[in-house]
N, C-alpha and C positions, 0 to 999 in steps of 0.2 A: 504493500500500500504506500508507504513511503515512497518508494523509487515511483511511485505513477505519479505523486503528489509533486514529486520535484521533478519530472519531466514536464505538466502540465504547466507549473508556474515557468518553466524554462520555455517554454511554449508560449505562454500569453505574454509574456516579455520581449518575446520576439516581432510581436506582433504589435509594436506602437516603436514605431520609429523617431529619432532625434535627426534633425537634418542638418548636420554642421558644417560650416566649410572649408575649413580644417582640420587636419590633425597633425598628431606628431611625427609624420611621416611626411615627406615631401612627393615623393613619385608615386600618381594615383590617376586612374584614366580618368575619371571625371571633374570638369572644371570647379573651378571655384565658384561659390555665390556669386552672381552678378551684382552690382553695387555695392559689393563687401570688403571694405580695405581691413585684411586680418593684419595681426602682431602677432609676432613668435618667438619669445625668448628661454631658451631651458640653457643650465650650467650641468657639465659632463666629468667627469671624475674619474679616478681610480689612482690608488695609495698602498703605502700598509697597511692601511686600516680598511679599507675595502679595495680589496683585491677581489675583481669579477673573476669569475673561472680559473681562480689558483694562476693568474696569466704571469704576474711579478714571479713565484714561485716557484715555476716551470719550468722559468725564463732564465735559472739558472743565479739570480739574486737581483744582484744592483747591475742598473744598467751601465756604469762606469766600469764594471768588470768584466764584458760581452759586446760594449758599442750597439746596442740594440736600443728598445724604447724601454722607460721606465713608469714613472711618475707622469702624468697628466691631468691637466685643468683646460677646461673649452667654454667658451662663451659663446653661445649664437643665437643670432638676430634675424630673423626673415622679417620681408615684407609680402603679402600676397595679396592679390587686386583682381575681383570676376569685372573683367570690362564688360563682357558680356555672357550671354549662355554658351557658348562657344568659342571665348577666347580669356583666357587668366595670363597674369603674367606673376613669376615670382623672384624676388632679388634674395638671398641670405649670402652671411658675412659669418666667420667663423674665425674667432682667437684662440689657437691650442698654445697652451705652453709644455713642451713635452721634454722630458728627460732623455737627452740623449746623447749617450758617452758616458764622456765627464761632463755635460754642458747642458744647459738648458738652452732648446731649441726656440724658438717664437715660432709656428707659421700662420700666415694671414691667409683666409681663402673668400675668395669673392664668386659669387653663382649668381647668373642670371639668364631666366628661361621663357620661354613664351610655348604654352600648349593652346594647341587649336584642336577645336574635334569635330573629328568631319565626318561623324556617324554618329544617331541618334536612333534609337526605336526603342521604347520603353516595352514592346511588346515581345520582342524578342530576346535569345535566353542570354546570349552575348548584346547588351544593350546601347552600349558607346563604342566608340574607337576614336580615340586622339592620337596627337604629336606632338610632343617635345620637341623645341630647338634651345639648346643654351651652349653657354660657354665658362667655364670655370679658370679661375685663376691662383693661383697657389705659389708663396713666397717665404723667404725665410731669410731671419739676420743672420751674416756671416758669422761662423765658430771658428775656434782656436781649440783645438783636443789636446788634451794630455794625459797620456798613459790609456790610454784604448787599446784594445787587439783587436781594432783595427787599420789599426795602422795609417794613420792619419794626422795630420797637425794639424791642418785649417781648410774648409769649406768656405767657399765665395759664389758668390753670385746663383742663389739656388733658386730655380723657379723651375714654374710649368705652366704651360696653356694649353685648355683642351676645347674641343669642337664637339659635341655629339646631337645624336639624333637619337630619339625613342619613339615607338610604336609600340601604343598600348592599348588592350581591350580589356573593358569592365563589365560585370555582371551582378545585379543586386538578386541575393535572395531572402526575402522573408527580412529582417534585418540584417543580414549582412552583406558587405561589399566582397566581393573577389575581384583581384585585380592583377594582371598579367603585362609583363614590358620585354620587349627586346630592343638592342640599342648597340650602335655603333660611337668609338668616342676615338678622336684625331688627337694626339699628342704631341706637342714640343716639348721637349726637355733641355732645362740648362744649368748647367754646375761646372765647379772646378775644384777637383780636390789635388790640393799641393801644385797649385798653378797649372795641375793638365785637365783640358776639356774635357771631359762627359757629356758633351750636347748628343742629343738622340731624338727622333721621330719614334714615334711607336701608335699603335691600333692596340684596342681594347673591344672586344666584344661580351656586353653586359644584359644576363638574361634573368629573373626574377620574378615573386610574384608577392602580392602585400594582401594578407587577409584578415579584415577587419568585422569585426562578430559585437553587434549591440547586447548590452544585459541590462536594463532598466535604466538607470542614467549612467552607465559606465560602458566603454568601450574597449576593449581589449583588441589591440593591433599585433599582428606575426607577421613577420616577414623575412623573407631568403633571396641574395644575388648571387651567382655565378658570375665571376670577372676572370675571361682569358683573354692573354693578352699575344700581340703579335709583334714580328719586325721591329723588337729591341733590340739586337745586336747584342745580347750578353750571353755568355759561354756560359752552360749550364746550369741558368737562372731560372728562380722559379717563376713559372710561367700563369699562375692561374691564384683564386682566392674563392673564398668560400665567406661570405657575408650572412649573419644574420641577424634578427632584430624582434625585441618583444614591450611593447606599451600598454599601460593600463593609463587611461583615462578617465578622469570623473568631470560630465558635463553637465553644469551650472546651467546652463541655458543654450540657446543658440549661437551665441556673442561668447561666450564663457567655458573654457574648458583646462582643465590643469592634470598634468601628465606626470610618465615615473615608468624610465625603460633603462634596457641594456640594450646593448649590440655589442657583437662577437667578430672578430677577424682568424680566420686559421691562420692567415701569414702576414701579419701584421697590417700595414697601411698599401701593402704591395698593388698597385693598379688604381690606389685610392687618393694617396700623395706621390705624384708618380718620379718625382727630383730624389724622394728618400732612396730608392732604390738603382742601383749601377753596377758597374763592375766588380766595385772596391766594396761594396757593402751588398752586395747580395747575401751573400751566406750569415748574415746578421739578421734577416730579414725573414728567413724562414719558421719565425715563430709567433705563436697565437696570442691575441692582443685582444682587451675588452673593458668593458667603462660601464659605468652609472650617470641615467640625464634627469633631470629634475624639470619639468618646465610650466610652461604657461602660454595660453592663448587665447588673445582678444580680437572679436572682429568689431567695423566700428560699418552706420552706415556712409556711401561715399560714393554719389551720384554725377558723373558729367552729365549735364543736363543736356538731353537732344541725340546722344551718341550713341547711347546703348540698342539693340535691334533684338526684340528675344526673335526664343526658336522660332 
């Protein structure tokens, strides 16, 4: 009797839906609210004191001992904006300060994207299809190492710029969203370690899927990426990453939602900050990395007058 009673209420819970137009998750086939300028601020962690997945511990100790990552803090800020029912655009900015080496790294990442979706049928069991276009930007202040095995003094001029494209299809059932992406992402790469060039091109192929499940006013987000990558020119690198992701949300309203996840890397940042990774430091790179985020999200209303066209 129990187990019917808690299927039923699992049931009629499912069946009143919350329509928000974000979450904690950034890559989702369906647009944003039209007229909705969201905020997105969560702080991302991992320490001695919380160590997600035993990943510090794994990881062989202190990142000053192995030249790999250690200690991290991240700040990040999205904007997100439904111009229309069929066109969002979203901007985020991300400060990590990450432990590595001997040194504490800074990188800045800048993302901005515009999805358009150019298939609608509410009737149908696959109900959207959009696309992504963005470009992301990724930097870092120059290091000075000391005592690394890796064998390194000083890193300059670290960056990356990428290109990608995604195609995604979504399907809502009952409350919840399933959501599917595949994507191609274009790399520049630029560094110098010990005054020799590292600059490289490379291709990334990123395949995924985000499944988001209502429970009364709480949301529970999952999600998994696939990242292989191509035409990096490093000798026996790893060539691939295994991403995942878990959020629970409690929504306040429609305007109002505050969150509290992980996400998991098998091989650390590999394909995701794509400057960390080269010649000189690949085999530092080979290991599994993972954090706690805290956040918050506000949508405000936010109308050009005359511009917007619905479906």
């Amino acid at each position: 009797m129990f187990k019917i009673i808690s299927i039923l209420f699992l049931l009629l819970s499912l069946l009143k839906a919350t329509d928000v137009s974000q979450t904690s998750q950034n890559i989702r086939s369906y647009p944003l609210l039209a007229d909705k300028l969201g905020v997105k601020a969560s702080y991302s962690i991992i320490n001695s004191g919380l160590d997600i997945f035993s990943v510090r511990s794994d990881n062989n100790g202190l990142a000053s001992e192995h030249g790999s990552l250690g200690n991290m803090n991240k700040l990040d800020l999205s904007l997100g904006y439904g111009y229309s029912d069929y066109l969002s655009f979203l901007y985020n900015f991300e400060y990590q300060d990450l432990d590595y080496a001997s040194e504490s790294l800074k990188n800045k990442k800048n993302e901005l994207f515009v999805k358009v979706n150019i298939y609608h049928n509410p009737s149908a069991f696959i109900d959207t299809f959009s696309t992504d276009f963005g470009l992301i930007l990724n930097s870092a202040n120059d290091l000075s190492i000391v005592g690394s095995s890796l064998g390194i003094s000083k890193m300059d001029d670290m960056s990356d710029s990428s290109f990608y494209m995604r195609l995604l299809a979504g399907s809502k059932i009952m409350s919840s969203v399933l959501d599917f992406y595949l994507g191609l992402k274009f790399t520049a790469v630029d560094g110098k370690l010990d005054g020799i060039s590292y600059d490289r091109n490379e291709v990334a192929l990123n395949a995924g899927f985000q499944y988001t499940i209502e429970l009364g006013s709480f949301l529970i987000e999952t999600g998994y990426e696939y990242i292989r990558l191509f035409s990096r020119d490093i000798d026996n690198g790893e060539n691939s990453n295994h991403v995942l992701n878990l959020a629970l949300s409690k929504v306040f309203s429609q305007d109002l939602l505050m969150f509290v996840g992980l996400k998991y890397y098998t091989k650390q940042y590999n394909g995701v900050i794509p400057y960390l990774y080269n010649e000189k430091t690949k085999n530092s790179f080979d290991k599994k990395f993972g954090y706690a985020t805290l956040g918050l999200i506000y949508n405000f209303d936010f109308n050009l007058d005359g511009l917007n066209q619905p479906w």
